[in-house]
C-alpha positions in Angstrom: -8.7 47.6 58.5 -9.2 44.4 60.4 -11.2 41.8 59.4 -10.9 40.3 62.8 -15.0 39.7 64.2 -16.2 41.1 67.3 -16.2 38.1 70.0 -19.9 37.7 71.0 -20.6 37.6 74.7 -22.2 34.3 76.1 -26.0 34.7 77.3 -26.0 36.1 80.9 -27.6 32.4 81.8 -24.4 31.1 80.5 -22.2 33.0 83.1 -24.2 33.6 86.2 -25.0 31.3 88.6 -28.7 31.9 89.8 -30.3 31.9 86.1 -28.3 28.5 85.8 -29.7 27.2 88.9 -32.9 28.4 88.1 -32.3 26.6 84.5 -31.1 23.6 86.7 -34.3 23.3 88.3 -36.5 23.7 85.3 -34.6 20.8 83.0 -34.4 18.4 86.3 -38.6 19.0 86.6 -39.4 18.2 82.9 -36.6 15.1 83.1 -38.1 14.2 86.4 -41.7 13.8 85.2 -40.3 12.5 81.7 -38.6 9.5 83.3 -41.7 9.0 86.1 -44.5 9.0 83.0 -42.3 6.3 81.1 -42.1 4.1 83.7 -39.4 4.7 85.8 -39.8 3.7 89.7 -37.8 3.8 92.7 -37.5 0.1 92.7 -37.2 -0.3 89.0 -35.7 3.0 87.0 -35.8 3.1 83.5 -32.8 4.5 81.3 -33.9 8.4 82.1 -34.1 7.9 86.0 -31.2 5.5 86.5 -29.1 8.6 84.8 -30.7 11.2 86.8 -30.6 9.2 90.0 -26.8 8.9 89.1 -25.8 12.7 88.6 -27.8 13.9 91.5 -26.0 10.4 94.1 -22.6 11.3 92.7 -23.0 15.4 93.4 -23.8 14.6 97.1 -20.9 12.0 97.3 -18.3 15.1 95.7 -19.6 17.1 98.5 -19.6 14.5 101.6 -15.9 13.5 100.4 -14.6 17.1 101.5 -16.4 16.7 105.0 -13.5 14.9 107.5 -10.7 17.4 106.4 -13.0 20.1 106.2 -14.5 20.3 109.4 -10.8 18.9 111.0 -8.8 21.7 109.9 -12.0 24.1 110.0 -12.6 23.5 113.7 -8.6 23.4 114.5 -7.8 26.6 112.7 -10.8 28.4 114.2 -9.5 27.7 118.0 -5.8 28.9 116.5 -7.4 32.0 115.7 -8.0 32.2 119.6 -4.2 32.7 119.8 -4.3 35.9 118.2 -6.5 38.1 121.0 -3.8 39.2 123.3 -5.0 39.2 127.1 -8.6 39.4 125.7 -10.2 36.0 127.5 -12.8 37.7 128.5 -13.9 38.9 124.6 -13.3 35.5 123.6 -15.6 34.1 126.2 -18.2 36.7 125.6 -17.9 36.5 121.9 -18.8 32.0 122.1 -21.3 33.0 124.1 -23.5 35.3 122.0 -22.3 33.1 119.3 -24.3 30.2 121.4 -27.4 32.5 122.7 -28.1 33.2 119.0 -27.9 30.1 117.4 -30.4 28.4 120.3 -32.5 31.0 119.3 -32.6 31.2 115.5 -32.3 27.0 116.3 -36.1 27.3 118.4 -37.8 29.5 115.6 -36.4 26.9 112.9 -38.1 24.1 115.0 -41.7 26.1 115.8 -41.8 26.6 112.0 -41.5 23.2 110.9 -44.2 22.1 113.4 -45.9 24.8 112.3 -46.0 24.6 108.7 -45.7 20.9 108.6 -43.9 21.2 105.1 -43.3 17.7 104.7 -46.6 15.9 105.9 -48.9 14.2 104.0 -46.6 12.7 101.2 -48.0 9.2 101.9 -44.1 8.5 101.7 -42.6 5.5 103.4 -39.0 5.7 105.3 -36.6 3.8 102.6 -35.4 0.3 103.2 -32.9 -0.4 105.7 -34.1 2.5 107.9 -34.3 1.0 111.5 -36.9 2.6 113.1 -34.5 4.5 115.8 -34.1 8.1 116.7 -31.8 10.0 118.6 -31.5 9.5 122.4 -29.5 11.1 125.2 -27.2 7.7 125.6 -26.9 7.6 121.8 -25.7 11.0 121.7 -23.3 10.9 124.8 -21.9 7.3 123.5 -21.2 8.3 119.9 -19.2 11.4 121.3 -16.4 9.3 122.1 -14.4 8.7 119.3 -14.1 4.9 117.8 -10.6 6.0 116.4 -9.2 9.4 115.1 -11.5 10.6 112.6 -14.5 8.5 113.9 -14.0 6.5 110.6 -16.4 2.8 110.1 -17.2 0.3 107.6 -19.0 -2.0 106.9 -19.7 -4.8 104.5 -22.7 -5.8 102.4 -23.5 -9.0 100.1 -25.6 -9.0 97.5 -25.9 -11.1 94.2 -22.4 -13.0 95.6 -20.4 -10.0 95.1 -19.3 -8.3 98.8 -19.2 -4.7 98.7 -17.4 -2.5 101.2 -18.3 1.0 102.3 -16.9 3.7 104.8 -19.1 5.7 107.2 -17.7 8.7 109.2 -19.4 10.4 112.6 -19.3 14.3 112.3 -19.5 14.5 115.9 -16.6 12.2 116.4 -14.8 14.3 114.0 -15.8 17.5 115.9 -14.6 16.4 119.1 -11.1 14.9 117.9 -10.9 18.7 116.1 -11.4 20.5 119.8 -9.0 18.4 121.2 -6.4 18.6 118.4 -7.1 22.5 118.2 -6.8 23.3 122.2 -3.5 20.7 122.6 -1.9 23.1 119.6 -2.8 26.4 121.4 -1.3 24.6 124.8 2.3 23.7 123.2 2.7 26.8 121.8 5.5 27.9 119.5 5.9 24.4 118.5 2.3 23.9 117.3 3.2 26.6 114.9 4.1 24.5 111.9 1.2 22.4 112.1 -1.3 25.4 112.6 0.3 26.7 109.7 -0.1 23.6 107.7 -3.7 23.3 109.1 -4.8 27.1 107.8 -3.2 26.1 104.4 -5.0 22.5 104.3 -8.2 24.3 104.5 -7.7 27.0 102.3 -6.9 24.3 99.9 -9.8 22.1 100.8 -12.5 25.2 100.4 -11.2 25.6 96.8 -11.8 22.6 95.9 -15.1 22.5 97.7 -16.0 25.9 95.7 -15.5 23.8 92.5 -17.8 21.6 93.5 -20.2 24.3 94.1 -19.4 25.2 90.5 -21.0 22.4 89.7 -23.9 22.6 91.0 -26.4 23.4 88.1 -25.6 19.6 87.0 -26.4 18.3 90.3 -29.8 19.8 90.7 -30.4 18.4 87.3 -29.6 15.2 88.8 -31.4 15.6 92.3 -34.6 17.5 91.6 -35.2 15.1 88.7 -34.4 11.9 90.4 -36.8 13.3 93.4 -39.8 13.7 90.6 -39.4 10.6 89.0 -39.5 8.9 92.5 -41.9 10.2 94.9 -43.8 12.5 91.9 -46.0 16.0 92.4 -45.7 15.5 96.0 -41.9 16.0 96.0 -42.2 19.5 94.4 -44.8 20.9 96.8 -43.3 19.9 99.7 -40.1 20.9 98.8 -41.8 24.7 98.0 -43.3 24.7 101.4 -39.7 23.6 102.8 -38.2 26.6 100.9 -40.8 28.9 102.1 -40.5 27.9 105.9 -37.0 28.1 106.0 -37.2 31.9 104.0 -39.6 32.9 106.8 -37.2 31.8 109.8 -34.5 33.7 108.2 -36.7 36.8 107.8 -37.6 36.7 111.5 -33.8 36.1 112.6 -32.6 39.0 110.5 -35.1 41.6 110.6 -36.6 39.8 114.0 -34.0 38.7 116.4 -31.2 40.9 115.3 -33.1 44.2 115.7 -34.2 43.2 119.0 -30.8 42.7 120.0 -29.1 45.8 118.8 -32.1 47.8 120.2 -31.5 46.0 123.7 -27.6 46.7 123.5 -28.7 50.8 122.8 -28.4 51.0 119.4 -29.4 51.9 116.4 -31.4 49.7 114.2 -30.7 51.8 110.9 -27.4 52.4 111.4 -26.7 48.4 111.8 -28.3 47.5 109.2 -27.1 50.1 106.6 -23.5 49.7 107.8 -23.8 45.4 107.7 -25.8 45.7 104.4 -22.7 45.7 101.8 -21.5 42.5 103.4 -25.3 40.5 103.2 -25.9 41.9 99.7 -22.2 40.1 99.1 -22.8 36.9 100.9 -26.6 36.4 99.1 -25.1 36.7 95.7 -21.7 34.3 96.4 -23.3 31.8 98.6 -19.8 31.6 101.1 -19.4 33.2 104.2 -15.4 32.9 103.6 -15.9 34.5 100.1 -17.3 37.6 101.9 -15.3 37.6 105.2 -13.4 40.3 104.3 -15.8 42.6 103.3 -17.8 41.6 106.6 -14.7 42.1 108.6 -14.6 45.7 106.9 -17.7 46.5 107.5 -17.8 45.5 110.7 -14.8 48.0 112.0 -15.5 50.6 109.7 -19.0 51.0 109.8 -19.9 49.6 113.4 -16.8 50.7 115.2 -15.7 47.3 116.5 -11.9 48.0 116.8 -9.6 46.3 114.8 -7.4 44.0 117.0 -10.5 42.6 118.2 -12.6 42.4 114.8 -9.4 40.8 113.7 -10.4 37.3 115.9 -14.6 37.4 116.1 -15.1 38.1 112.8 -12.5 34.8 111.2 -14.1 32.7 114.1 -17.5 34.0 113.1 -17.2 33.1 109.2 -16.3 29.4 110.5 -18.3 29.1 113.3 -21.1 31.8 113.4 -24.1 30.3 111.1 -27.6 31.1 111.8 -28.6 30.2 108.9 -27.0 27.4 107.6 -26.3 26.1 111.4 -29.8 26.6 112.9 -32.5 27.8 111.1 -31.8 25.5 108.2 -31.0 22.0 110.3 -34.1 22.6 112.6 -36.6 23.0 110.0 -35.1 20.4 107.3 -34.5 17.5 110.2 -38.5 18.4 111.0 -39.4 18.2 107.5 -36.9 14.7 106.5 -38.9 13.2 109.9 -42.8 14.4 108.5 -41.5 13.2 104.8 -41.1 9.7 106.1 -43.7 9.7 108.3 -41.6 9.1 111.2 -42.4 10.9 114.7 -39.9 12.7 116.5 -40.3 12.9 120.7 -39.2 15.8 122.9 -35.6 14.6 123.0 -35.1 15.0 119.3 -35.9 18.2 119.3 -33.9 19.0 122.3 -30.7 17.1 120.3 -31.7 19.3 117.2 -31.0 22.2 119.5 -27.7 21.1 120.9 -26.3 19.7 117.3 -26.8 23.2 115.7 -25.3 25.2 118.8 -22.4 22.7 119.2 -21.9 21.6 115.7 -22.0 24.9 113.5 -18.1 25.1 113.1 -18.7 22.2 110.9 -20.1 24.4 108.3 -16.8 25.9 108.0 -18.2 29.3 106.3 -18.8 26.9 102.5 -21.4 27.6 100.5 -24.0 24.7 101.0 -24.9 22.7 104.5 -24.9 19.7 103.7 -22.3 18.8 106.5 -24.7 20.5 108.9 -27.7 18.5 107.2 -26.1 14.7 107.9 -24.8 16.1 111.3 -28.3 16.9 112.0 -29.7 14.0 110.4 -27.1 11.2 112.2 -27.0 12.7 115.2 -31.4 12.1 115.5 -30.8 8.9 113.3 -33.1 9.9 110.4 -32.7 8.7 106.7 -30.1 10.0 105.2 -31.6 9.9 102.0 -33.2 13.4 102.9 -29.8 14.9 101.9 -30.1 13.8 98.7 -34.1 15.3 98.4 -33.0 18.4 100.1 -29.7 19.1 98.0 -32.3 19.3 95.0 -33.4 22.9 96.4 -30.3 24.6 98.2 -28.8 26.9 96.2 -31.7 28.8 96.4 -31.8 28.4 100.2 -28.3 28.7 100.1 -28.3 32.7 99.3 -30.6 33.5 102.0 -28.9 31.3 104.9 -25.6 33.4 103.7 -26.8 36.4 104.2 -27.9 35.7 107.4 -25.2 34.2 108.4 -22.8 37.5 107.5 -25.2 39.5 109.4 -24.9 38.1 112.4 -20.9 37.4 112.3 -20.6 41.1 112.0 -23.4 41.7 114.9 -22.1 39.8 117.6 -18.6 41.5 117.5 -20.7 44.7 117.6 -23.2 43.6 120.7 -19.5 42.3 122.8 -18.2 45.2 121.8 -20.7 47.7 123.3 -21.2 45.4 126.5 -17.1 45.5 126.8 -17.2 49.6 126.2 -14.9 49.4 123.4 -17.2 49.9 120.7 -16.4 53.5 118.9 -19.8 54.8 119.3 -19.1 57.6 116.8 -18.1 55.7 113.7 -21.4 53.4 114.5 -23.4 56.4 114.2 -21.4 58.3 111.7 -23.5 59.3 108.7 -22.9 57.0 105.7 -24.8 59.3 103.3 -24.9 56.2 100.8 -21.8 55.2 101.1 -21.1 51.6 101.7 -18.7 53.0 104.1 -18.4 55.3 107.6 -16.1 58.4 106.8 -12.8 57.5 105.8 -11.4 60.3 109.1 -13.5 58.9 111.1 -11.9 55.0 110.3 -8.6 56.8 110.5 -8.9 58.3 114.2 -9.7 55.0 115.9 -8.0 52.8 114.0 -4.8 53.0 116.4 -6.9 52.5 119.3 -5.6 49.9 121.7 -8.1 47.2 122.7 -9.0 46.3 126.0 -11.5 44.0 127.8 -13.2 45.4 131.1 
């Protein structure tokens, strides 16, 4: 007989990531108002809040130091991909296109929203010291396109008490443009590029581990952020930030169960059968937060359940899970660069709102298909020349915006291959309409007698 004790499981809390975030947010609201009712300020923190203001600064640092190699080799093994549709320019064409046409408009209903709800007015907050009073304009904008060298790297140097200290900015948009042009000079040489397209896919598979650590981590961050947000601006913080989470939950309801219906309607198809076939890829993506985590469930569903054929399923739906983000790449910049702008009290003109727009339709291979967008945040936020100390105040609440921007974003990198498809007439009409009976997928003899199907653009 053994005398060996039965190993006790750990609390489900302990394990699973939402009742730890939830957790997260509860211990950094008690901390938060602990430290602000004992004296701590924004000028002068005690003990409590110059720990809390620590974790939460040194989360958003882990995640900002995996943005230059993540959106390089993101954006440069997203255009190799490119290489792999044979003869197919036209799908490729088509396929940036509806990639573009949805993101300007998920991008618009993000921006009415924030105007709209106004979720962070009427904080009586100031914009933090060394803000300079600027916002985006078109020269801006054009100018800081050109890189300053390769990775759009600066510095600069500050003194303070006699000691000089030295720290190193970065422009996303630099960085995005010195990607293209990396990524379109490898497809150009060829067979020699090979090696370095192969070194680039393997650089970022490395670099999203990592940044899934990080992720990890998270429950200690929002500890950090949410109760560093309390103790600074107080009750104000945590209302606003609920109406920021509700705003940006509405915009993503009206883009998946708005925009996305109207579109496979338009295209001649069926709503149910969309949505019932791309459901086991959003229940996947709400629950792991990563678009990459659940590509190749999404890629599944999206040729055995919609009849997209293989070959080209094979290129959208990669380049959708690096490039194709509704959610993180247009809802959520639009409404959070509205609400950082009514938080501070500073007023944004018709051109910011038109840079919003182009930023998120341009810039959403930045968010690489991680969980989080905070790369899409300070692209955002740079770009219009806002305070970048709304990352920070924003970080406090996004792994519970997180799940829903994920799930919108699978949904739509498995509709778009769908919509090009039909409009090319190589869409397999009969496994899209095949009953599914509860399955999560189509028929597997269905699957089997298109799966050989060559694939060719009209």
């Amino acid at each position: 007989m053994s005398n060996v004790a039965p190993s006790s499981k750990l609390p489900r809390w302990m394990t699973s990531f939402g009742p730890q975030i939830i957790a997260a947010l509860i211990a950094g609201l008690i901390l938060g108002l602990v430290a602000k009712y004992t004296g701590s300020t924004a000028d002068e923190p005690n003990g409590l809040g110059r720990a809390l203001s620590i974790i939460g600064s040194s989360y958003v640092s882990l995640l900002r130091t995996a943005v230059i190699p993540l959106i390089f080799f993101a954006v440069v093994a997203s255009i190799a991909n490119l290489s792999r549709v044979t003869n197919a320019a036209r799908l490729a064409w088509q396929t940036l296109l509806w990639f573009g046409i949805t993101a300007l408009v998920s991008v618009t209903i993000g921006m009415i929203l924030g105007v709209v709800f106004q979720p962070g007015a009427n904080t009586g907050q100031e914009a933090p010291a060394g803000y300079d009073g600027k916002t985006g304009d078109w020269l801006g904008f054009l100018t800081g396109l050109i890189p300053s060298n390769f990775l759009g790297l600066g510095a600069s140097t500050s003194v303070s008490d006699g000691s000089a200290t030295t720290s190193v900015s970065f422009n996303v948009l630099q960085i995005l443009v010195v990607a293209i042009a990396v990524g379109v000079a490898a497809l150009k040489v060829g067979k020699a590029a090979e090696p370095f397209l192969d070194f680039s896919a393997s650089a970022l598979a490395i670099i999203q581990k990592v940044l899934w650590w990080i992720i990890r981590v998270a429950p200690i961050g929002t500890v950090g952020l949410i109760g560093n947000a309390v103790a600074t601006y107080g009750w104000d913080t945590i209302g606003a930030l609920g109406k920021f989470t509700v705003a940006i939950y509405i915009g993503l309801a009206l883009v998946l169960f708005g925009l996305y219906p109207v579109l496979v309607r338009s295209h001649g198809l069926s709503i149910k059968q969309y949505f019932s076939g791309v459901w086991p890829a959003v229940q996947l993506g709400f629950v792991s937060r990563s678009s990459i985590g659940t590509l190749p469930l999404t890629q599944r569903v999206t040729e055995r359940n919609l009849g997209v054929p293989s070959g080209y399923a094979s290129f959208a739906v990669p380049l959708g899970a690096t490039t194709k983000m509704d959610g993180c790449a247009a809802i959520y910049p639009a409404v959070a660069a509205v609400f950082v702008a009514q938080f501070f009290n500073i007023d944004l003109s018709l051109t910011d709102y038109i840079l919003i727009a182009i930023v998120s339709v341009l810039g959403s291979a930045a968010t690489a298909g991680t969980t989080g967008a905070v790369v899409m945040l300070t692209l955002t936020l740079s770009t219009l020349g806002l305070p970048l100390a709304g990352v920070g105040l924003l970080m406090a609440v996004d792994p519970i915006i997180d799940m829903g921007r994920t799930a919108v974003n699978v949904a739509g990198q498995a509709l778009v291959p769908a919509i090009v498809a039909k409009r090319e007439g190589i869409l397999d009409l009969e496994m899209y309409n095949a009953p599914r009976n509860g399955n999560p997928f189509a028929d597997e003899s269905v699957a089997e007698e298109t799966a050989t199907e060559p694939v060719t653009a009209k």
